[in-house]
VEXKEVEX-175457 format. One line per field, with one value per atom (N, C-alpha, C, O): residue number from 1; residue in one letter; chain; atom name; x, y, z. Coordinates in pm, whole numbers, plus 50000, padded with zeros to 5 digits. Example, Ala and Ser with C-alpha at 12.3 -4.5 7.8 and 13.67 -1.06 7.14 Angstrom:
<recs>
pos <- (1 / 1 / 1 / 1 / 2 / 2 / 2 / 2)
code <- (A / A / A / A / S / S / S / S)
unit <- (A / A / A / A / A / A / A / A)
site <- (N / CA / C / O / N / CA / C / O)
xx <- (51319 / 51230 / 51320 / 51424 / 51285 / 51367 / 51290 / 51341)
yy <- (49431 / 49550 / 49670 / 49668 / 49775 / 49894 / 50003 / 50114)
zz <- (50780 / 50780 / 50780 / 50846 / 50708 / 50714 / 50787 / 50804)
</recs>
This chain:
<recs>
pos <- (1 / 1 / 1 / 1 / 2 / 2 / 2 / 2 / 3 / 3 / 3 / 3 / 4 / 4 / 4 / 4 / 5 / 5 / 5 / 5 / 6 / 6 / 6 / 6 / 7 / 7 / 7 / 7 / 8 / 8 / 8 / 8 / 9 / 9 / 9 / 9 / 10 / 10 / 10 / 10 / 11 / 11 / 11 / 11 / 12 / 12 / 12 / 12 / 13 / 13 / 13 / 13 / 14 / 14 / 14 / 14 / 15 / 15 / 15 / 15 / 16 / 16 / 16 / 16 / 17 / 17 / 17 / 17 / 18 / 18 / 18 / 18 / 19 / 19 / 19 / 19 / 20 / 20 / 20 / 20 / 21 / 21 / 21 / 21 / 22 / 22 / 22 / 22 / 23 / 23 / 23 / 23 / 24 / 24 / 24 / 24 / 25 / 25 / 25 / 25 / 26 / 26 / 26 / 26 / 27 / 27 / 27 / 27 / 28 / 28 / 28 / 28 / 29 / 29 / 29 / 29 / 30 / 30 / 30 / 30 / 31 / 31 / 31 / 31 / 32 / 32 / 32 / 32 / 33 / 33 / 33 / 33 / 34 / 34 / 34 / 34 / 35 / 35 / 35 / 35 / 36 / 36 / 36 / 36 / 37 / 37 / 37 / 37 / 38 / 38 / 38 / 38 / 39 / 39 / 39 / 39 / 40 / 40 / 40 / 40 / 41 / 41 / 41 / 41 / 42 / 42 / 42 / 42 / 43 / 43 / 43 / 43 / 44 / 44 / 44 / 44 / 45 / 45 / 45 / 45 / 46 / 46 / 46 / 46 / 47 / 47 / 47 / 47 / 48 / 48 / 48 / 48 / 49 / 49 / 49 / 49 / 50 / 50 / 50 / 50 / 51 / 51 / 51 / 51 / 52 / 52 / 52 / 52 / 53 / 53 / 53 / 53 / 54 / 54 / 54 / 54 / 55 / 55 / 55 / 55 / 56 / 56 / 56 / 56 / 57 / 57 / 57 / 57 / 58 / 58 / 58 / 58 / 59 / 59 / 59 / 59 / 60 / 60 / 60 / 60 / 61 / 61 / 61 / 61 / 62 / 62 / 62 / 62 / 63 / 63 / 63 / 63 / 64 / 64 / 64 / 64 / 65 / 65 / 65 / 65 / 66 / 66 / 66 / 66 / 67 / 67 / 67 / 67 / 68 / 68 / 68 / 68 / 69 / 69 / 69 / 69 / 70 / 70 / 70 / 70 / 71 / 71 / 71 / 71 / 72 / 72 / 72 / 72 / 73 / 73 / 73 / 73 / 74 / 74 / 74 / 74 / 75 / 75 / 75 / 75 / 76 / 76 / 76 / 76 / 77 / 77 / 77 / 77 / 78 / 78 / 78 / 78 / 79 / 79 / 79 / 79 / 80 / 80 / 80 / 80 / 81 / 81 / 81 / 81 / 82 / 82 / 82 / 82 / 83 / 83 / 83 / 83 / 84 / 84 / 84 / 84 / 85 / 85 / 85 / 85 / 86 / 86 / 86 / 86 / 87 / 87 / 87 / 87 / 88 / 88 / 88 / 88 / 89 / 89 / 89 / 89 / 90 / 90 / 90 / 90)
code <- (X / X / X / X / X / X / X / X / X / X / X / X / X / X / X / X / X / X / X / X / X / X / X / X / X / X / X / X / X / X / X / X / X / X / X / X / X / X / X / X / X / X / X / X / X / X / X / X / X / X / X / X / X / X / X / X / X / X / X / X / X / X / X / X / X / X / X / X / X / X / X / X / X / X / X / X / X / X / X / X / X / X / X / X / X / X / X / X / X / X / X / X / X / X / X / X / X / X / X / X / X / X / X / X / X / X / X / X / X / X / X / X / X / X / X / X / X / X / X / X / X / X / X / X / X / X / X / X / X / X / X / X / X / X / X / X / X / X / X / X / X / X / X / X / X / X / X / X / X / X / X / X / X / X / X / X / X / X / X / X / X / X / X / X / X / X / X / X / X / X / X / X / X / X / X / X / X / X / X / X / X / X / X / X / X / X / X / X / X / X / X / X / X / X / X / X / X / X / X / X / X / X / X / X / X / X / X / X / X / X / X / X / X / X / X / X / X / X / X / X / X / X / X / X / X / X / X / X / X / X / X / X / X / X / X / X / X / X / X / X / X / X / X / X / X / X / X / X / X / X / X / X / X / X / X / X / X / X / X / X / X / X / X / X / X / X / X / X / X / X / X / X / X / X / X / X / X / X / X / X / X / X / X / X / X / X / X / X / X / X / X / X / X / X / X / X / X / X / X / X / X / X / X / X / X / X / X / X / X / X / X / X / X / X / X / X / X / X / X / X / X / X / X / X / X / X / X / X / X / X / X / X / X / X / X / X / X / X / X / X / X / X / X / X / X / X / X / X / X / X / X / X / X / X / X / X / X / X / X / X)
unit <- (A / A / A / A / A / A / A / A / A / A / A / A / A / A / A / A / A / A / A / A / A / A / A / A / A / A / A / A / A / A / A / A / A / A / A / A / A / A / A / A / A / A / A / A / A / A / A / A / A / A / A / A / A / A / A / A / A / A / A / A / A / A / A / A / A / A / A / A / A / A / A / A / A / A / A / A / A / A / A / A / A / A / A / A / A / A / A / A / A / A / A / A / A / A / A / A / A / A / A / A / A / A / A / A / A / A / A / A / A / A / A / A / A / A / A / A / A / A / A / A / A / A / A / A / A / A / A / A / A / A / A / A / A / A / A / A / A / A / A / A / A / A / A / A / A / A / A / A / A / A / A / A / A / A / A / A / A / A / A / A / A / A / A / A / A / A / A / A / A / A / A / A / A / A / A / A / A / A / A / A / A / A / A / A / A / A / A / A / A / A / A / A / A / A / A / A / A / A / A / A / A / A / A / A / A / A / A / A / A / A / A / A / A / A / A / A / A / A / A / A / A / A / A / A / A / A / A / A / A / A / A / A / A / A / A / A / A / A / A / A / A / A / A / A / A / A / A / A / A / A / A / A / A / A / A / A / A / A / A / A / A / A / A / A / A / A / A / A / A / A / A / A / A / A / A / A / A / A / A / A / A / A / A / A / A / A / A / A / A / A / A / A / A / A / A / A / A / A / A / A / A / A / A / A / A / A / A / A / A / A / A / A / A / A / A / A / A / A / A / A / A / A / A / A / A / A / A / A / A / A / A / A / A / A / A / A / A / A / A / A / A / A / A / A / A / A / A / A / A / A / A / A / A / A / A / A / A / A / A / A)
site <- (N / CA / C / O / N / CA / C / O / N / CA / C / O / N / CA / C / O / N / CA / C / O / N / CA / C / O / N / CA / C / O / N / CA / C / O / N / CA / C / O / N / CA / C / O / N / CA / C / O / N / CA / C / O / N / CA / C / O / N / CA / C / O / N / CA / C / O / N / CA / C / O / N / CA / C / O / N / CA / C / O / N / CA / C / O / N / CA / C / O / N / CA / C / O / N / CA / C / O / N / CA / C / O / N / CA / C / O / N / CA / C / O / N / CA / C / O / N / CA / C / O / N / CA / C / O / N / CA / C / O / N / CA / C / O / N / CA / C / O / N / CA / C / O / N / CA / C / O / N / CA / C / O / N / CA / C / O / N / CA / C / O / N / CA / C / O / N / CA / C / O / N / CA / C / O / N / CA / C / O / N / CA / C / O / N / CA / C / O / N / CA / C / O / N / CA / C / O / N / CA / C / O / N / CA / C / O / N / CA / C / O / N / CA / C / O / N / CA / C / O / N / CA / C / O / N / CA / C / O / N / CA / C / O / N / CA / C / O / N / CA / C / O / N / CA / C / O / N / CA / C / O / N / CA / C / O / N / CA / C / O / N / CA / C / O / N / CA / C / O / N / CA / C / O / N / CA / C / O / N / CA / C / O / N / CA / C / O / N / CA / C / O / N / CA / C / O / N / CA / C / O / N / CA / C / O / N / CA / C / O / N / CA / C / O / N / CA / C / O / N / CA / C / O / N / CA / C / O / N / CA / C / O / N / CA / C / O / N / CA / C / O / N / CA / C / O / N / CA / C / O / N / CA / C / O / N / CA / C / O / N / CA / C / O / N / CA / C / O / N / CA / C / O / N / CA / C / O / N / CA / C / O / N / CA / C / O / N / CA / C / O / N / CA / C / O / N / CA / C / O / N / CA / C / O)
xx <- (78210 / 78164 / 78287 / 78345 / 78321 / 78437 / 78386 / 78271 / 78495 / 78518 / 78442 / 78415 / 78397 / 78281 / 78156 / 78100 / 78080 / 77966 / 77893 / 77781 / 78058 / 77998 / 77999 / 77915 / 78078 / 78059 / 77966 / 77919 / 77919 / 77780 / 77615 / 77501 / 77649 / 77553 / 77591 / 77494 / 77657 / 77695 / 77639 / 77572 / 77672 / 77602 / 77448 / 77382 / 77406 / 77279 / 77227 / 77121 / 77277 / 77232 / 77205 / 77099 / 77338 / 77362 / 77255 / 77179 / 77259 / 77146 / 77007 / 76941 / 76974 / 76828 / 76815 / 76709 / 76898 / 76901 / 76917 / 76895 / 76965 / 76962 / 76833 / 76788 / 76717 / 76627 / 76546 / 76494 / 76549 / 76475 / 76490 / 76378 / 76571 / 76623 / 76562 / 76495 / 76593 / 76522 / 76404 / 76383 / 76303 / 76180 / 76154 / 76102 / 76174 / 76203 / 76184 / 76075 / 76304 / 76321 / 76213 / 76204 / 76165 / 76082 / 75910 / 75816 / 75934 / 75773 / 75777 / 75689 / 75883 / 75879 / 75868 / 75792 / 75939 / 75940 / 75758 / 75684 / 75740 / 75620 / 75558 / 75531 / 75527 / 75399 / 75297 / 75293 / 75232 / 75085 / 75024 / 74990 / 75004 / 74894 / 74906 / 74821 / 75028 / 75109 / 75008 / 74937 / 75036 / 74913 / 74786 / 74734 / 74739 / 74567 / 74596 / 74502 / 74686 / 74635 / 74667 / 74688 / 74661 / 74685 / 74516 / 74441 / 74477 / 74320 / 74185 / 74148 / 74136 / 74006 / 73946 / 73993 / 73859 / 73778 / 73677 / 73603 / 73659 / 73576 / 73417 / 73419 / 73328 / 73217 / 73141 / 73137 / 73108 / 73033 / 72977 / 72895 / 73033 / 72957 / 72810 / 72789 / 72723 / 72637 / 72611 / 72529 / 72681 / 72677 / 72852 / 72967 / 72790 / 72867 / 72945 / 72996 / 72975 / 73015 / 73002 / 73063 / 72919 / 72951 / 72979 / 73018 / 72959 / 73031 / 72970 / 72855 / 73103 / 73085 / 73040 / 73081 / 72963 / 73026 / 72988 / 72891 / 73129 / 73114 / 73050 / 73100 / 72968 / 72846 / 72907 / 72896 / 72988 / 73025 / 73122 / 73118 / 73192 / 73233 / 73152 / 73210 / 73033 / 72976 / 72870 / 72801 / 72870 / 72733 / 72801 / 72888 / 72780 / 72790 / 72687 / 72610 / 72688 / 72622 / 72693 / 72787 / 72605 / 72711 / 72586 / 72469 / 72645 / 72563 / 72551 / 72609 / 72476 / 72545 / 72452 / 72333 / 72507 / 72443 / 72414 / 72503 / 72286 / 72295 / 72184 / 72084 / 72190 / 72093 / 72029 / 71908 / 72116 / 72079 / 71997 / 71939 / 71967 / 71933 / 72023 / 72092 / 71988 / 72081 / 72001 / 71879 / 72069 / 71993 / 72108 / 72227 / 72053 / 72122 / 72106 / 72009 / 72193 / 72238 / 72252 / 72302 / 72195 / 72286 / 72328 / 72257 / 72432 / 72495 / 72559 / 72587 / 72571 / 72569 / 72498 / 72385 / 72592 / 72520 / 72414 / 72321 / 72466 / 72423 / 72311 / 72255 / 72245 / 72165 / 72166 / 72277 / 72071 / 72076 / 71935 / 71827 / 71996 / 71822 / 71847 / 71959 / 71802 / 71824 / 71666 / 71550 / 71734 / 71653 / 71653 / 71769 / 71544 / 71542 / 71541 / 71427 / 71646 / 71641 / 71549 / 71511 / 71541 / 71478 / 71503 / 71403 / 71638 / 71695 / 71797 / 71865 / 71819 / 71919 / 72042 / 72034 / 72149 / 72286 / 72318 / 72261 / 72398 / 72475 / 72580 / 72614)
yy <- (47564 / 47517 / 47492 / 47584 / 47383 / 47310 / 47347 / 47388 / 47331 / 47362 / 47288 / 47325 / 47162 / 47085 / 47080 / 47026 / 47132 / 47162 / 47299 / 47320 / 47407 / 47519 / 47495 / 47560 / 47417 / 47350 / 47307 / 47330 / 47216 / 47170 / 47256 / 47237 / 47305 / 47465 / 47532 / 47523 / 47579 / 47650 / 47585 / 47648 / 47454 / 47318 / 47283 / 47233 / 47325 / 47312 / 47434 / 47437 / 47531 / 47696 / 47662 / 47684 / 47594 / 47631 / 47560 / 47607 / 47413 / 47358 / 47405 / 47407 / 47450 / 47490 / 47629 / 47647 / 47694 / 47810 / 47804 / 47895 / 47678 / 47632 / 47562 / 47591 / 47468 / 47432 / 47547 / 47555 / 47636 / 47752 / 47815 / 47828 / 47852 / 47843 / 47792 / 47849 / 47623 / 47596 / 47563 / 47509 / 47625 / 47618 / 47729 / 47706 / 47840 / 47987 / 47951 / 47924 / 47948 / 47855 / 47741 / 47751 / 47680 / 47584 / 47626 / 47579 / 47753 / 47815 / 47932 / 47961 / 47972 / 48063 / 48001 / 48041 / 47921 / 47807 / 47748 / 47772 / 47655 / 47617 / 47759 / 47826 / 47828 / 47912 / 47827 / 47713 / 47972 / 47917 / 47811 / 47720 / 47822 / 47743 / 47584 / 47501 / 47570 / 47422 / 47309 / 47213 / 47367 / 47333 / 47305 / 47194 / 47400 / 47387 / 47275 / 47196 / 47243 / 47114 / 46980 / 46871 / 47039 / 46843 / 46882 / 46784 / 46965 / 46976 / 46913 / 46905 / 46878 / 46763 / 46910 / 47024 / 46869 / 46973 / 47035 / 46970 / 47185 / 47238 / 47256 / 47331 / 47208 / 47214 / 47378 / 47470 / 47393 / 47510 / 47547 / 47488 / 47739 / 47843 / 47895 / 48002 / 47842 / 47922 / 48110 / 48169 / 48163 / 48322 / 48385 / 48354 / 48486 / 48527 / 48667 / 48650 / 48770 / 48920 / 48919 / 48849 / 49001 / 49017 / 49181 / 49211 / 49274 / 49388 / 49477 / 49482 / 49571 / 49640 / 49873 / 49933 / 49899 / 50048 / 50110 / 50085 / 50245 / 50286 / 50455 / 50509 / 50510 / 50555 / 50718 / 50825 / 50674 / 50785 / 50733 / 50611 / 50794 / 50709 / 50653 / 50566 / 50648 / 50560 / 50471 / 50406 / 50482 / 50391 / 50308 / 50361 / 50201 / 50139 / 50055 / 49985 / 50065 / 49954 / 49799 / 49786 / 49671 / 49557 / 49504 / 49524 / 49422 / 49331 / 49206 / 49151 / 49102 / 49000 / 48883 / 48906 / 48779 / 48675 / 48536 / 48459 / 48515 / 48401 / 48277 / 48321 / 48181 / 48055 / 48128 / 48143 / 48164 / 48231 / 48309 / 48307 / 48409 / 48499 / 48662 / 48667 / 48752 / 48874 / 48960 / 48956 / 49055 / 49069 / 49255 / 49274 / 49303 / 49470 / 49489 / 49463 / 49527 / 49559 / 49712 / 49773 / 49773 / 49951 / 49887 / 49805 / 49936 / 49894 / 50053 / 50140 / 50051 / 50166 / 50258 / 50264 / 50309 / 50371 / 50306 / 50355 / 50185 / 50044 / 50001 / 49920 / 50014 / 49942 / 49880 / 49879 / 49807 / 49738 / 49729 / 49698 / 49772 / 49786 / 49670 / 49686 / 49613 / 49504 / 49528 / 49567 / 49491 / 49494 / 49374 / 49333 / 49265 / 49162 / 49184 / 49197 / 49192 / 49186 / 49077 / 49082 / 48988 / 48871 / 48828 / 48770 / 48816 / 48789 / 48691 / 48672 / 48614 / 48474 / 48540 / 48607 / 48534 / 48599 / 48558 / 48459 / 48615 / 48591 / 48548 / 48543)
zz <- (38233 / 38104 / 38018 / 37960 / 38010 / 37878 / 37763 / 37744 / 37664 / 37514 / 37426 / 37312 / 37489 / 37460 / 37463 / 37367 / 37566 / 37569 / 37495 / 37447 / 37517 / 37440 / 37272 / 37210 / 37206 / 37073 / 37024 / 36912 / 37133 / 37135 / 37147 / 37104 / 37189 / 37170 / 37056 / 36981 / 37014 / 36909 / 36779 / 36697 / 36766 / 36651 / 36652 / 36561 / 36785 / 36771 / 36743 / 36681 / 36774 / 36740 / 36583 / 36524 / 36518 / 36395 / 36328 / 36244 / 36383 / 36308 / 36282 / 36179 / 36428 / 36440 / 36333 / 36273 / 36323 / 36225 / 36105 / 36024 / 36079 / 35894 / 35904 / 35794 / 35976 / 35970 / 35910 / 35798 / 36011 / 35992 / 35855 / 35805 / 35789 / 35682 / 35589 / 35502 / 35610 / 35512 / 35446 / 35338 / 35565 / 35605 / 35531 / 35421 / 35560 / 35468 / 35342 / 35290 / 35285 / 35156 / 35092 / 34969 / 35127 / 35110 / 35090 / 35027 / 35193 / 35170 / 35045 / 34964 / 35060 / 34936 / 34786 / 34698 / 34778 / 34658 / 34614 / 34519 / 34754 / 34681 / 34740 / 34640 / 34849 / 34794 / 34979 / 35026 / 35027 / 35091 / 35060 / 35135 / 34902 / 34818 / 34809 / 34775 / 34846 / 34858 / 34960 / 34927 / 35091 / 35186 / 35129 / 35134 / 35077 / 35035 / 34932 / 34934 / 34849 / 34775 / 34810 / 34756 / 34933 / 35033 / 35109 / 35107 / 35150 / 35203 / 35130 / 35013 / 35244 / 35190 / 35049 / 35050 / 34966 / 34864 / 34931 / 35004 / 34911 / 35024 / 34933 / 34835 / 34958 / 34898 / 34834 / 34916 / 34751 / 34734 / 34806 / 34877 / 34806 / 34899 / 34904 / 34847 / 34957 / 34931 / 34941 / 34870 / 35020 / 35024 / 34969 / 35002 / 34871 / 34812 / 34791 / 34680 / 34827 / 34777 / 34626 / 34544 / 34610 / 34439 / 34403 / 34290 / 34496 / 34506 / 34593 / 34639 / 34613 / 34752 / 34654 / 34555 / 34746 / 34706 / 34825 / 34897 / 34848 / 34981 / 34937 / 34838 / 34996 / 34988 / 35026 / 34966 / 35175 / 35249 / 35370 / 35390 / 35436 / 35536 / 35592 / 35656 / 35611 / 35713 / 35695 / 35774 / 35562 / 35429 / 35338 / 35269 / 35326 / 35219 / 35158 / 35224 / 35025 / 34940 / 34889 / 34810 / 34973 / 34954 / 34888 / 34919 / 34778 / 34690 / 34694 / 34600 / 34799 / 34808 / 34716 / 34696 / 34670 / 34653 / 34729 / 34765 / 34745 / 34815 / 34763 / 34706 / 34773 / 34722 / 34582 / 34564 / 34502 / 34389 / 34364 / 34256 / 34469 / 34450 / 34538 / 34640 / 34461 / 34497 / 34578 / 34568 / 34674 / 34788 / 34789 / 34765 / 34808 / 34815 / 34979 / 35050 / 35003 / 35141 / 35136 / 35042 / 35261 / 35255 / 35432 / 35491 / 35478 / 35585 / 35610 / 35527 / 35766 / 35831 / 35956 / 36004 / 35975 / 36102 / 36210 / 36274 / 36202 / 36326 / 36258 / 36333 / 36150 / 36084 / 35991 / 35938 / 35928 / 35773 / 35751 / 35802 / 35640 / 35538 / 35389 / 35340 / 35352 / 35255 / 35142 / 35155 / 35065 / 34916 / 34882 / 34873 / 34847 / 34759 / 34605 / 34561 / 34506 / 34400 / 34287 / 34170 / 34395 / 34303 / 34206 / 34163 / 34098 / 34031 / 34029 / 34130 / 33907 / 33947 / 33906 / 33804 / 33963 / 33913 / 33789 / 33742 / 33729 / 33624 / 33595 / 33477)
</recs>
């Protein structure tokens, strides 16, 4: 291996490692969020979390909303029991 080829490796090491670099650099600046405002608009969710409470380790109460109406969840111990609130959220 000549003085040339190993130069040549070394320059591409270097380059590929300032790419990287400035890729680093570039995401920290703009941010994740950069991406998402080149993405098509994502239409409204119909199902929602509107809050969680944990009961015990192995129970919880989740509140969810969906097609405007709110729905009580108890989740746990391999089952689900659900409550229709019948109410339009707020």
């Amino acid at each position: 291996m000549d003085f040339a080829s190993f130069a040549r490796a070394i320059f591409a090491l270097a380059v590929t490692l300032g790419l990287m670099g400035l890729c680093a650099v570039a995401l920290r600046r703009f941010g994740p969020g950069a991406l998402a405002r080149f993405a098509a608009p994502r239409k409204e969710r119909r199902l929602a979390v509107v809050e969680t409470l944990v009961l015990d380790p192995s129970r919880r109460l989740v509140l969810v909303s969906c097609d405007g109406k709110e729905r009580l969840l108890l989740l746990g111990e391999g089952q689900v029991v659900a409550a229709d609130l019948g109410k339009e959220p707020v």
